[in-house]
matplotlib code that plots the C-alpha trace (Angstrom):
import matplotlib.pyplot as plt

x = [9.3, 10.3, 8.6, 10.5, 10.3, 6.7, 6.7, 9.3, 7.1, 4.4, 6.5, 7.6, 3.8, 3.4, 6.0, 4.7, 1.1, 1.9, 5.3, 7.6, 7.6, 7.6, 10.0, 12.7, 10.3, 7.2, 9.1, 10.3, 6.5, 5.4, 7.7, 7.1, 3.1, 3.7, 6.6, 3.6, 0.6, 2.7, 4.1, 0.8, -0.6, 1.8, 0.6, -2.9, -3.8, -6.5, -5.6, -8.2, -7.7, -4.0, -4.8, -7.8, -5.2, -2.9, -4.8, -6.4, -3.1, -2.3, -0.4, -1.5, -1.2, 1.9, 4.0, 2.3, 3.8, 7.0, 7.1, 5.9, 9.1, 11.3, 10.0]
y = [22.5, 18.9, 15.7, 15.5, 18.9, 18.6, 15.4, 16.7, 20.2, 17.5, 17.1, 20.3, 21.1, 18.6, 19.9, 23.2, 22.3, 20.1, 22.4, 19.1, 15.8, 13.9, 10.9, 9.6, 6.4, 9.2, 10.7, 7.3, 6.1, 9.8, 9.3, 5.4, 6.5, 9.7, 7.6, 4.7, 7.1, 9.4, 6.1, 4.5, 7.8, 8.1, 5.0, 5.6, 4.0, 6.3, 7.3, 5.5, 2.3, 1.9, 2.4, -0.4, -2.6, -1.5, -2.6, -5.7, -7.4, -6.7, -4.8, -2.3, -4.3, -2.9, -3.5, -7.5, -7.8, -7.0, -9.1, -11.8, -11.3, -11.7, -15.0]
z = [8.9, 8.1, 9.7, 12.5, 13.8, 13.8, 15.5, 18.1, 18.9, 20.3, 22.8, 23.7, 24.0, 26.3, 28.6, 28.6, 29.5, 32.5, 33.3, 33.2, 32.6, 36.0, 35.4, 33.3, 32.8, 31.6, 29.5, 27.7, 27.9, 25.8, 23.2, 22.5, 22.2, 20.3, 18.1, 17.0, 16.9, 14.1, 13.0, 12.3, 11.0, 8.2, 7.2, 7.0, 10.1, 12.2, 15.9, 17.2, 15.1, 16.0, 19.7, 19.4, 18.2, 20.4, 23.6, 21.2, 21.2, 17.8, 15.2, 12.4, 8.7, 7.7, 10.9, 11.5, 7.3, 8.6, 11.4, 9.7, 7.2, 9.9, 10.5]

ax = plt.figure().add_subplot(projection="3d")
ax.plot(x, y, z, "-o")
ax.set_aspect("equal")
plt.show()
């Protein structure tokens, strides 16, 4: 299995636990969580660190380096 097939059967876990996902606007919230907790991970950057900085205000190194770029 490549990367994105194990980031995709998250969701399909998800879906079978709770049976369905309730809302369009759920289902967009999931993926944007799921998408920076893997994203974040595969940098190096712990669950619980990127979700501290998350709800701190502020971005993981690598992602605040390439904001700062585009400034």
């Amino acid at each position: 299995n490549n990367q994105g097939e194990r980031d995709f059967r998250m969701s399909k876990v998800q879906q079978k636990i709770s049976g369905c996902f309730r809302s369009w606007d759920g289902v967009k919230a999931y993926c944007r969580i799921r998408s920076y907790i893997s994203t974040c991970q595969k940098h190096g950057v712990g669950v619980g660190e990127a979700l501290s900085l998350l709800f701190a205000g502020k971005w993981p190194d690598f992602i605040q380096e390439k904001l700062d770029r585009l400034v």
